[in-house]
N, CA, C and O atoms as a CHARMM CRD file, in Angstrom:
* protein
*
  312
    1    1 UNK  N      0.85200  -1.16200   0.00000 PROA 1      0.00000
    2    1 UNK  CA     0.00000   0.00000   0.00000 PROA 1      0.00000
    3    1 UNK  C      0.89900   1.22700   0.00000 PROA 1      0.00000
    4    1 UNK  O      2.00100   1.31500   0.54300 PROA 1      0.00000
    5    2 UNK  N      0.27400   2.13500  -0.67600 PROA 2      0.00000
    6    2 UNK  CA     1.53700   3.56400  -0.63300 PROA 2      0.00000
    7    2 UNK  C      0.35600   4.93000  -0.79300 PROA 2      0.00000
    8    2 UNK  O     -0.85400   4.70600  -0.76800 PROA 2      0.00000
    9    3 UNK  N      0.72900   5.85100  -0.89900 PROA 3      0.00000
   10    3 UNK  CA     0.08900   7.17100  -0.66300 PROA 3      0.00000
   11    3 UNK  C      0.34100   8.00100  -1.60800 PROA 3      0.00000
   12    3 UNK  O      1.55200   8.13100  -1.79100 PROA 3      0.00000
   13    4 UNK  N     -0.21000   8.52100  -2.17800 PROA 4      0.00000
   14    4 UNK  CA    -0.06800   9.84600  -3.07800 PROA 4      0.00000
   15    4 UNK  C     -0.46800  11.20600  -2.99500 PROA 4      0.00000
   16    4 UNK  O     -1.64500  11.21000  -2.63500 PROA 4      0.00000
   17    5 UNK  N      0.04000  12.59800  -3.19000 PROA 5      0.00000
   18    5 UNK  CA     0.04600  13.58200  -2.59700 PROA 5      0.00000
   19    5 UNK  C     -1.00300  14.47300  -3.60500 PROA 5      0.00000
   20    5 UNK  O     -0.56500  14.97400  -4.64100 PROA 5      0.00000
   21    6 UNK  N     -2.34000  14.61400  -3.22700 PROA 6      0.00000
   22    6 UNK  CA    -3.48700  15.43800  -4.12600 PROA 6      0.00000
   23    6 UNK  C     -3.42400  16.89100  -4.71500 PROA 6      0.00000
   24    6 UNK  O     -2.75200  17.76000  -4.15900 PROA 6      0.00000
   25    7 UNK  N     -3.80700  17.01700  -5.32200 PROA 7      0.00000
   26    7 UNK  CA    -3.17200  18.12300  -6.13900 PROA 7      0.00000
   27    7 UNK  C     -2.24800  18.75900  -6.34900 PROA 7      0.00000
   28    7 UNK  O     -1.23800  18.38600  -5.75100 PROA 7      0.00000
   29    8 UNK  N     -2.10800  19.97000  -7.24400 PROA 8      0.00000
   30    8 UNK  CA    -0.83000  20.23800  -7.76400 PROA 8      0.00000
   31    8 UNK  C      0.57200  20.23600  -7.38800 PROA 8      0.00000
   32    8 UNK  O      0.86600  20.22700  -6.19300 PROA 8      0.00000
   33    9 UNK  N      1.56000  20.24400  -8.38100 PROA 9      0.00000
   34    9 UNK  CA     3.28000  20.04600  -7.96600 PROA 9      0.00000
   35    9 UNK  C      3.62300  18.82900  -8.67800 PROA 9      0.00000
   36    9 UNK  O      3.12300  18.29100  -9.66600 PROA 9      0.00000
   37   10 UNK  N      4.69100  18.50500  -7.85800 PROA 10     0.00000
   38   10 UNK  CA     5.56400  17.31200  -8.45900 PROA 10     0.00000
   39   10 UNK  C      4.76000  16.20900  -7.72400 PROA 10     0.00000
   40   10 UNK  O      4.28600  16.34900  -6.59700 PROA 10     0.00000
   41   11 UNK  N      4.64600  14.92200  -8.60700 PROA 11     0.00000
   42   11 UNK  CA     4.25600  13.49700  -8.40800 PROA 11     0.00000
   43   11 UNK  C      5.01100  13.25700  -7.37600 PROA 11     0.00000
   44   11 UNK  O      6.18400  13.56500  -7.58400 PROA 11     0.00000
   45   12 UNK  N      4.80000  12.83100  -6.35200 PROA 12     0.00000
   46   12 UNK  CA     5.66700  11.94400  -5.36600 PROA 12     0.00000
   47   12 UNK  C      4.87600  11.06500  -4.47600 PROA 12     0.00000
   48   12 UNK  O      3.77600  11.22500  -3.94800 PROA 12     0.00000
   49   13 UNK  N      5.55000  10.29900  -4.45600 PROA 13     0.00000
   50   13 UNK  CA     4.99400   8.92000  -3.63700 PROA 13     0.00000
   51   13 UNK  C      5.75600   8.36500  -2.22800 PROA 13     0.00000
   52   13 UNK  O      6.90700   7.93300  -2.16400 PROA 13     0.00000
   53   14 UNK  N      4.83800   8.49300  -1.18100 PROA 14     0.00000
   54   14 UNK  CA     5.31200   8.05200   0.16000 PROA 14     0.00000
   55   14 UNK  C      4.86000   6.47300   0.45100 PROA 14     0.00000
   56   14 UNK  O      3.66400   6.26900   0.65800 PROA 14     0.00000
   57   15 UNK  N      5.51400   5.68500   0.46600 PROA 15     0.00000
   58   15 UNK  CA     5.02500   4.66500   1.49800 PROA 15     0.00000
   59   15 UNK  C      5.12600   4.25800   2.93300 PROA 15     0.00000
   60   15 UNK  O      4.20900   3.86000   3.65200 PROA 15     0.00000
   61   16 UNK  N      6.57300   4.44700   3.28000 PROA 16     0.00000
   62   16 UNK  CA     6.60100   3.86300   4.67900 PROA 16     0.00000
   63   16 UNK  C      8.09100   4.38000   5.39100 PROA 16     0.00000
   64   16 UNK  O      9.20700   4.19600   4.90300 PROA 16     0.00000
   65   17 UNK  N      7.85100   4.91300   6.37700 PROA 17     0.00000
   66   17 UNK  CA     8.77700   5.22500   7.88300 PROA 17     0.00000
   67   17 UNK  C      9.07700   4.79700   8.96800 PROA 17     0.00000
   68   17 UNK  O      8.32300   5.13800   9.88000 PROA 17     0.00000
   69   18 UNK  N      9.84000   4.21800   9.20000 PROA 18     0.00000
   70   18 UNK  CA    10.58600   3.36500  10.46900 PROA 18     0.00000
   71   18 UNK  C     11.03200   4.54300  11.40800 PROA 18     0.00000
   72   18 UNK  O     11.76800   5.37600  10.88000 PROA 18     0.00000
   73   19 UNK  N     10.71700   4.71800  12.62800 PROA 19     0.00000
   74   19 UNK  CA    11.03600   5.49900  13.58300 PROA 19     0.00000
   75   19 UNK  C     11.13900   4.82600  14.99300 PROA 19     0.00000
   76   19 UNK  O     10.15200   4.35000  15.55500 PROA 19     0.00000
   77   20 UNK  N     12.75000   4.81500  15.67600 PROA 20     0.00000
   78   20 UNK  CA    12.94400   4.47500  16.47900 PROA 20     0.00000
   79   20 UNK  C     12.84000   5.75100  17.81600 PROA 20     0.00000
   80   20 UNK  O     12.90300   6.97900  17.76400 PROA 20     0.00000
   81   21 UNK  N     12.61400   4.56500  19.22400 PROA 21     0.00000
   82   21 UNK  CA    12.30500   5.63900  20.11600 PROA 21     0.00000
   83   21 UNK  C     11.84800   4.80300  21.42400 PROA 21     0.00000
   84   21 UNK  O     10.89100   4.05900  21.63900 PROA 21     0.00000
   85   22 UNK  N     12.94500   5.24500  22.20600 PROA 22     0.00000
   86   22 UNK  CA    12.68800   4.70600  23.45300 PROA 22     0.00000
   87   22 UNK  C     11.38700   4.63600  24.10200 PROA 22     0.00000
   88   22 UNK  O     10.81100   3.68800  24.63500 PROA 22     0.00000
   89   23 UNK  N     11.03500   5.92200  23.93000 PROA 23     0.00000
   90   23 UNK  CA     9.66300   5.77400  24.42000 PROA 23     0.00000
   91   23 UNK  C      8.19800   5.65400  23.49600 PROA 23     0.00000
   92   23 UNK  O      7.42400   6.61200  23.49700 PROA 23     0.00000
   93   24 UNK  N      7.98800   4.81400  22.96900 PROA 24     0.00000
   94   24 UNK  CA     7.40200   4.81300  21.50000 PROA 24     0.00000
   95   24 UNK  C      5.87600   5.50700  21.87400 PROA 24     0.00000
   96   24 UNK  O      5.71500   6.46900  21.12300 PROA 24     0.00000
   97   25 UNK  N      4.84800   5.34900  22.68400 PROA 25     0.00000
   98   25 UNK  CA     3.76100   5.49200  22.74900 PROA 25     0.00000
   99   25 UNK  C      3.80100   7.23200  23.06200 PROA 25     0.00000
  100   25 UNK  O      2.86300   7.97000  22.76300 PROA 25     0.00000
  101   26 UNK  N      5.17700   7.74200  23.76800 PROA 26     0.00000
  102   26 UNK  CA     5.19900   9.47000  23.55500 PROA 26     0.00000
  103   26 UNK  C      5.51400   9.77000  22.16700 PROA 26     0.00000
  104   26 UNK  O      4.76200  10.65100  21.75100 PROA 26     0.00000
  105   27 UNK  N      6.33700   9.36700  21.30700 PROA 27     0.00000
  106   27 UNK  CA     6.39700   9.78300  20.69900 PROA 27     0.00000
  107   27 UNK  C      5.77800   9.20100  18.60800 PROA 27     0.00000
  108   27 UNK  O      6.13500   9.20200  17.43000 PROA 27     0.00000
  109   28 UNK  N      4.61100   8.79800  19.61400 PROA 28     0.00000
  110   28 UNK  CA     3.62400   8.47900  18.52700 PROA 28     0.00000
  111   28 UNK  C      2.09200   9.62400  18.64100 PROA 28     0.00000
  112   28 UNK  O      1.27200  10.10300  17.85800 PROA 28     0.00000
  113   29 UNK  N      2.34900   9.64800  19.98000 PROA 29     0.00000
  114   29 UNK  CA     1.29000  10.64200  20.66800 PROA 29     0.00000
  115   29 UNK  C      1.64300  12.39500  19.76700 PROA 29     0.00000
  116   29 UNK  O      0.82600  13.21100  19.34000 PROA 29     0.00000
  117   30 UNK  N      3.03700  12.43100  19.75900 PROA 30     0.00000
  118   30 UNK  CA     3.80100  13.45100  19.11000 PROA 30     0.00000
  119   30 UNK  C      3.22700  13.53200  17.80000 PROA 30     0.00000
  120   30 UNK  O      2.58100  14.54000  17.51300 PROA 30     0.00000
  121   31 UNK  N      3.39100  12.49300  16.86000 PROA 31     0.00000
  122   31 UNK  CA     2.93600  12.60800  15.41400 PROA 31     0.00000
  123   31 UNK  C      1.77200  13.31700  15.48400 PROA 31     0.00000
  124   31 UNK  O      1.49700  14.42700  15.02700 PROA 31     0.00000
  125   32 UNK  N      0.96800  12.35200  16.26300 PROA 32     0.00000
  126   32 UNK  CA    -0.79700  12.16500  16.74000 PROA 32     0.00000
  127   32 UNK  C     -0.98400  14.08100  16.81500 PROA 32     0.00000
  128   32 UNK  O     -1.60100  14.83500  16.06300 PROA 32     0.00000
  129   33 UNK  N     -0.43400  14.27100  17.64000 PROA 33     0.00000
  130   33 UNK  CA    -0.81400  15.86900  18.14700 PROA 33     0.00000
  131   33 UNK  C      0.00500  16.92700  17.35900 PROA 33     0.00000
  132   33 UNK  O     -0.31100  18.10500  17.52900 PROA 33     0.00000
  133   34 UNK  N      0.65600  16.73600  16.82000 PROA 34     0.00000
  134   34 UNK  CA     1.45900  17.58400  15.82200 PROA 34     0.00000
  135   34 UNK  C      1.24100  17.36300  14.19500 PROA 34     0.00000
  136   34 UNK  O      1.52000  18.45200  13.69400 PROA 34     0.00000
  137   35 UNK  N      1.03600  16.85500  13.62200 PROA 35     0.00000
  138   35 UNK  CA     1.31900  16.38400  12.52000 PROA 35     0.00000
  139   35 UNK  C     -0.09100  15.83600  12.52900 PROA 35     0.00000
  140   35 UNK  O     -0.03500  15.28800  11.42800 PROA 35     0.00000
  141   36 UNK  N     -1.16600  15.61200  12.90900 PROA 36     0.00000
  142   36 UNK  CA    -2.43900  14.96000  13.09300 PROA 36     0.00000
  143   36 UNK  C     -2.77900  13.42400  12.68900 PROA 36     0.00000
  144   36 UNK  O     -3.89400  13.00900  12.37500 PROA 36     0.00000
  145   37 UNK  N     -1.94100  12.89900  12.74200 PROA 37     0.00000
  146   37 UNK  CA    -1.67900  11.53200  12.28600 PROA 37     0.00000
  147   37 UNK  C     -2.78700  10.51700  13.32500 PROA 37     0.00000
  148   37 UNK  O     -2.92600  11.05100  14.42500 PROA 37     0.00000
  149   38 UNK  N     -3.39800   9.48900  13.21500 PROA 38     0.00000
  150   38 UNK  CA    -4.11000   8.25200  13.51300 PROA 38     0.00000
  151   38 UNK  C     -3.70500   7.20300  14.03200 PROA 38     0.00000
  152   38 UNK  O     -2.50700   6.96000  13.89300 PROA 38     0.00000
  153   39 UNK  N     -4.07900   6.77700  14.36900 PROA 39     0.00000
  154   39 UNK  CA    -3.02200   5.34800  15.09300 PROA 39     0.00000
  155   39 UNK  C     -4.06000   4.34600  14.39800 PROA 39     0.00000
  156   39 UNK  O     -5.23700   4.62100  14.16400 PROA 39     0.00000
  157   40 UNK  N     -3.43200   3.15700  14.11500 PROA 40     0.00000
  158   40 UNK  CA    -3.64200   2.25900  13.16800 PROA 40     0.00000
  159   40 UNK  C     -3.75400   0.95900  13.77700 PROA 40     0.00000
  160   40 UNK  O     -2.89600   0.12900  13.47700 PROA 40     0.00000
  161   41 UNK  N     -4.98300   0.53400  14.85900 PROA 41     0.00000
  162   41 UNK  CA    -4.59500  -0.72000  16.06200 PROA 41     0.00000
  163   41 UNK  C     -4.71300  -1.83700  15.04900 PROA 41     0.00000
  164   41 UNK  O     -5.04100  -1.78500  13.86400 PROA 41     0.00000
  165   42 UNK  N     -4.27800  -3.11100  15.99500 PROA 42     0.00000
  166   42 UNK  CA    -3.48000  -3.09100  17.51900 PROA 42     0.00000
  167   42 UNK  C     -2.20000  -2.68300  17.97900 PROA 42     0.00000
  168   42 UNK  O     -1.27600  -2.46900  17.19500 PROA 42     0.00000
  169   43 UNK  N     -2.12200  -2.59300  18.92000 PROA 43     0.00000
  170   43 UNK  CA    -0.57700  -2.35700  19.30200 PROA 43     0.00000
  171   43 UNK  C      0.13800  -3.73000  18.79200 PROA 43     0.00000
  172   43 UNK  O     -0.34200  -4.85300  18.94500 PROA 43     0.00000
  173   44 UNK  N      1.12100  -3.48900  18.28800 PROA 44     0.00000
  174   44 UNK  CA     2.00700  -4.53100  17.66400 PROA 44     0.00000
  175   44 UNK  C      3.54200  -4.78300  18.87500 PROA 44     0.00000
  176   44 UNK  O      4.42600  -3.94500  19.05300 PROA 44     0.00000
  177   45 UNK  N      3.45300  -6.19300  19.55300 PROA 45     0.00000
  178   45 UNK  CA     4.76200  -6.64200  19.53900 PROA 45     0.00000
  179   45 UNK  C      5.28300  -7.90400  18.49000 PROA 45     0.00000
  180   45 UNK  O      4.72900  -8.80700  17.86300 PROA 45     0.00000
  181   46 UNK  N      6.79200  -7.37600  18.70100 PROA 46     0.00000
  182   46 UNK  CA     7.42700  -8.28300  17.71500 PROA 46     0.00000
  183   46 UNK  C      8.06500  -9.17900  18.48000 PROA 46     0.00000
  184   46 UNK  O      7.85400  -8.87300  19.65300 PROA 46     0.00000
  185   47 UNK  N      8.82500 -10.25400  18.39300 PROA 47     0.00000
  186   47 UNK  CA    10.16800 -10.62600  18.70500 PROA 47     0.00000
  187   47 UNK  C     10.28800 -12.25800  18.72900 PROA 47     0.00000
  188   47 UNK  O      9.32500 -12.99300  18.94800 PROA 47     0.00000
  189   48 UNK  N     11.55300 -12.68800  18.48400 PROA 48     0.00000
  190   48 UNK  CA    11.67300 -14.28400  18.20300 PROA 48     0.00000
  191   48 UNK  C     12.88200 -14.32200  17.10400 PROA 48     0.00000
  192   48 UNK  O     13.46100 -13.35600  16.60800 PROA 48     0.00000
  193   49 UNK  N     13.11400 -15.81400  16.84800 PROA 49     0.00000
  194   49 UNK  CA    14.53900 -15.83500  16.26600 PROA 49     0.00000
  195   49 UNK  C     14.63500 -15.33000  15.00800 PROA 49     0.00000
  196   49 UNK  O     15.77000 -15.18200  14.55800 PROA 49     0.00000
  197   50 UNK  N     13.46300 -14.95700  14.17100 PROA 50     0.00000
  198   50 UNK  CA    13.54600 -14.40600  13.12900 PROA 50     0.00000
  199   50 UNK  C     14.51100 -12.90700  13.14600 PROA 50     0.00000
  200   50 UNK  O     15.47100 -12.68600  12.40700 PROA 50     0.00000
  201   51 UNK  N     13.96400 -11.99400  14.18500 PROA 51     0.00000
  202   51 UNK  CA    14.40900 -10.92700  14.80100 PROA 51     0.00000
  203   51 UNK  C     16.23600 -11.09200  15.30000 PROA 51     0.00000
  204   51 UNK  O     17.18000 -10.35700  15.01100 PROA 51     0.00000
  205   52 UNK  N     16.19600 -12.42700  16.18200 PROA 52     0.00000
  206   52 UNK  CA    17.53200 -12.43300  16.60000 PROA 52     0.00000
  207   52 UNK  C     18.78300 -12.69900  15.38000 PROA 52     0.00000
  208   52 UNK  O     19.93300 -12.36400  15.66200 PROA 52     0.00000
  209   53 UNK  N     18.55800 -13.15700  14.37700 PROA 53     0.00000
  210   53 UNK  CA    19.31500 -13.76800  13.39300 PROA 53     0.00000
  211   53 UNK  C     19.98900 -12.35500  12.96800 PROA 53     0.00000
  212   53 UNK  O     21.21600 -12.31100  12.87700 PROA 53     0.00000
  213   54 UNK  N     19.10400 -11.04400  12.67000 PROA 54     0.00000
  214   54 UNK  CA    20.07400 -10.01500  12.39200 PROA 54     0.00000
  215   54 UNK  C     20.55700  -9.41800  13.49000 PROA 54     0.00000
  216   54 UNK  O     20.31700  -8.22500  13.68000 PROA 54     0.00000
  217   55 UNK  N     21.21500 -10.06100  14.26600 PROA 55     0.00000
  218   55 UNK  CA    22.10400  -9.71800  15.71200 PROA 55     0.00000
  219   55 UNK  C     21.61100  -8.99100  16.67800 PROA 55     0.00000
  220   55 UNK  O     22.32300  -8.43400  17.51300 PROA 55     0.00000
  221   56 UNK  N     20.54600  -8.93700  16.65900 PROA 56     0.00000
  222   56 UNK  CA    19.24100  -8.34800  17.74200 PROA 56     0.00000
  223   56 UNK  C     18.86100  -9.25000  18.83800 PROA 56     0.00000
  224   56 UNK  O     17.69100  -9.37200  19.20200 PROA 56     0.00000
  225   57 UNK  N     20.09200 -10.03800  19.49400 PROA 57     0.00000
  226   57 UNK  CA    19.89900 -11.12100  20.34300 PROA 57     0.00000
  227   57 UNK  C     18.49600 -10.74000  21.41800 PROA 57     0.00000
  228   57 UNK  O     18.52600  -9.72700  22.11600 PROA 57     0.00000
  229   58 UNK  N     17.46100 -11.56500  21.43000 PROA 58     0.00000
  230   58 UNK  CA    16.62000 -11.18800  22.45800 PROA 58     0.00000
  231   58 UNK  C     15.97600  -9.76900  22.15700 PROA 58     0.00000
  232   58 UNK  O     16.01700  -8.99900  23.11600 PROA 58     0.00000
  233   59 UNK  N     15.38100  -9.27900  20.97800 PROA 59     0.00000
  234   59 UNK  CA    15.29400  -8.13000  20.90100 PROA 59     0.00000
  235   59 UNK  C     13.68600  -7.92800  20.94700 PROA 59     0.00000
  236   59 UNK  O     13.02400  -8.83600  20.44500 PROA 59     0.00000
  237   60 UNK  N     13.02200  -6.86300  21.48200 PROA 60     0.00000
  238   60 UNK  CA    11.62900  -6.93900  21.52300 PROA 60     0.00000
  239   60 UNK  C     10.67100  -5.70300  20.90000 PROA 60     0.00000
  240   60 UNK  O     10.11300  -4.75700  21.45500 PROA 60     0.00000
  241   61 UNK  N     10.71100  -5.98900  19.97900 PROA 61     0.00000
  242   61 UNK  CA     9.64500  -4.36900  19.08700 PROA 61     0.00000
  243   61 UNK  C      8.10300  -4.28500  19.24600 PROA 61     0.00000
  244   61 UNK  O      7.14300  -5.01800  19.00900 PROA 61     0.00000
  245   62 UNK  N      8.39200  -2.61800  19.93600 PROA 62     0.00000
  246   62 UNK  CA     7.08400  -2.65700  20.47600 PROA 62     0.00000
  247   62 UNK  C      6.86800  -1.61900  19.82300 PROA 62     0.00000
  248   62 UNK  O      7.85800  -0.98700  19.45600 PROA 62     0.00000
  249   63 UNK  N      5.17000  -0.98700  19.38200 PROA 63     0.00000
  250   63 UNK  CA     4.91900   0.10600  18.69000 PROA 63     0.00000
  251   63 UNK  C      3.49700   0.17600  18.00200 PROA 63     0.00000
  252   63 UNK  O      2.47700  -0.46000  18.26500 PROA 63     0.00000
  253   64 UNK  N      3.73000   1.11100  17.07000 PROA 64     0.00000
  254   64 UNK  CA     2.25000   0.79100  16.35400 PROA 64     0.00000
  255   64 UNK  C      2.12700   1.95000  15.25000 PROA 64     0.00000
  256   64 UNK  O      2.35000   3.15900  15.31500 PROA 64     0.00000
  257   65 UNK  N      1.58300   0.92600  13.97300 PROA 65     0.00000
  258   65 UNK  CA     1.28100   1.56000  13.25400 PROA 65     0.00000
  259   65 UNK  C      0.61200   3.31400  13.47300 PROA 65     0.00000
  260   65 UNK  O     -0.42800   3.34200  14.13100 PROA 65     0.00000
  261   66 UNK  N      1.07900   4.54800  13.03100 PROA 66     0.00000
  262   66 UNK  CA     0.55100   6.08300  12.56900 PROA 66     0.00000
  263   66 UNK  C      0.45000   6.78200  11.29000 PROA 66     0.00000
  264   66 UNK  O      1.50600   7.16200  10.78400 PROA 66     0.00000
  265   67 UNK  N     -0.74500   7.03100  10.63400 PROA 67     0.00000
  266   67 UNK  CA    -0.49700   7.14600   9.34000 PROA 67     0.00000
  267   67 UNK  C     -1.55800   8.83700   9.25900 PROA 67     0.00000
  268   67 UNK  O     -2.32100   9.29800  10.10800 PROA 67     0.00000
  269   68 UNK  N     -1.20200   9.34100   7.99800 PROA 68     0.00000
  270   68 UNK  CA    -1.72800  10.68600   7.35900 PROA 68     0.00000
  271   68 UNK  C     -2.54400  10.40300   6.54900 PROA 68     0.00000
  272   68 UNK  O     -2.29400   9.92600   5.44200 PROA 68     0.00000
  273   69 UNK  N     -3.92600  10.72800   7.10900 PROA 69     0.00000
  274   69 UNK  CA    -5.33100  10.13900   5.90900 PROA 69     0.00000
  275   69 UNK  C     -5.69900  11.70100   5.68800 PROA 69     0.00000
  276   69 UNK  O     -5.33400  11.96400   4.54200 PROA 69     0.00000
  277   70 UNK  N     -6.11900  12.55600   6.13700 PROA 70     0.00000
  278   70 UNK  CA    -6.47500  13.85800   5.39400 PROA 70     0.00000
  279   70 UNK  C     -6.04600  14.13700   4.26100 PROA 70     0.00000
  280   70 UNK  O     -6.83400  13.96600   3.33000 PROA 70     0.00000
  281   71 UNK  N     -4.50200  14.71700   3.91700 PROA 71     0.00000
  282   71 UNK  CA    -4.10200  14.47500   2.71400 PROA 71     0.00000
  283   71 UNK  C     -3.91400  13.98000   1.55100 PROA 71     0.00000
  284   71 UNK  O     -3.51600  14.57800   0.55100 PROA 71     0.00000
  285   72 UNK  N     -4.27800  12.55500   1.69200 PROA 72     0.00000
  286   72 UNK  CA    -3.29500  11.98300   1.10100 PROA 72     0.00000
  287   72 UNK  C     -4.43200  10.63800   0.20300 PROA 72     0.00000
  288   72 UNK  O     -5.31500  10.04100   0.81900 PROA 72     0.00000
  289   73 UNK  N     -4.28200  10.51800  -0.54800 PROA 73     0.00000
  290   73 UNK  CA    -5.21300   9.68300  -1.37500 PROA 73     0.00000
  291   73 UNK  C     -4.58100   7.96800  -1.39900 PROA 73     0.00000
  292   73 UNK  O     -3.59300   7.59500  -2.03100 PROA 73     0.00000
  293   74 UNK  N     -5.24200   7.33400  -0.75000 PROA 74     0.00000
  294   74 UNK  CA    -5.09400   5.64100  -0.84700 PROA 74     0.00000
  295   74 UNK  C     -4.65800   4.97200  -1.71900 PROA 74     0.00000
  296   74 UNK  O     -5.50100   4.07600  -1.67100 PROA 74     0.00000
  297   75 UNK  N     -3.90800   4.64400  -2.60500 PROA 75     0.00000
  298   75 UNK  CA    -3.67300   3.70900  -3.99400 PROA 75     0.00000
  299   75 UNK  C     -3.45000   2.36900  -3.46900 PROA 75     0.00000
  300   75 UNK  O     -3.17000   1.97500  -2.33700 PROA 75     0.00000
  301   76 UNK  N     -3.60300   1.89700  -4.33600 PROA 76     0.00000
  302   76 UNK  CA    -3.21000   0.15600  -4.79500 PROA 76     0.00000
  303   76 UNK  C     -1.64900  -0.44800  -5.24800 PROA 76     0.00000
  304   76 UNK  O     -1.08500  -1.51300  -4.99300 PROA 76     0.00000
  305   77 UNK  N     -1.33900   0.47400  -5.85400 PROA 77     0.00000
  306   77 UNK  CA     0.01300   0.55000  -6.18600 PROA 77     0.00000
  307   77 UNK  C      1.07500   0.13400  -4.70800 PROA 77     0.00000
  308   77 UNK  O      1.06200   0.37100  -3.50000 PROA 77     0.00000
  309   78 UNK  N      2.00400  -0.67500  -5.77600 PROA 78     0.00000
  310   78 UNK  CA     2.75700  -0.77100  -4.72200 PROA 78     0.00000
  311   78 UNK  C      4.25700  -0.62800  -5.14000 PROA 78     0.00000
  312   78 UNK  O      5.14400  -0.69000  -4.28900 PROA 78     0.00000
């Protein structure tokens, strides 16, 4: 899934942002209240040997999908 930017200017296409952060649920709240972004449930954890194999021994990802729907028009495209 990816996003496209509605009317005029240059074509450009966003799909996806990885943002690390100790404290993830402040600074998702941040997007949320600044940037007006959505939260996208459930809360997502990750973790297991798939994770450990790229040297992330024991590693545990916690977080959750935030995305920009006002703007931004839905495509299919990928």
């Amino acid at each position: 899934m990816s996003y496209r930017l509605k009317g005029p200017g240059i074509p450009m296409r966003f799909a996806h942002t990885n943002l690390v952060a100790t404290n993830w649920k402040k600074r998702a709240h941040f997007y949320q209240r600044v940037f007006d972004c959505t939260p996208v449930p459930p809360e997502r954890e990750l973790a297991g040997e798939w994770l450990d194999r790229d040297g992330l021994s024991k590693a545990n990802l916690r977080g959750i999908y935030i995305v920009k729907i006002k703007k931004w028009q839905k495509t299919n495209d990928v």
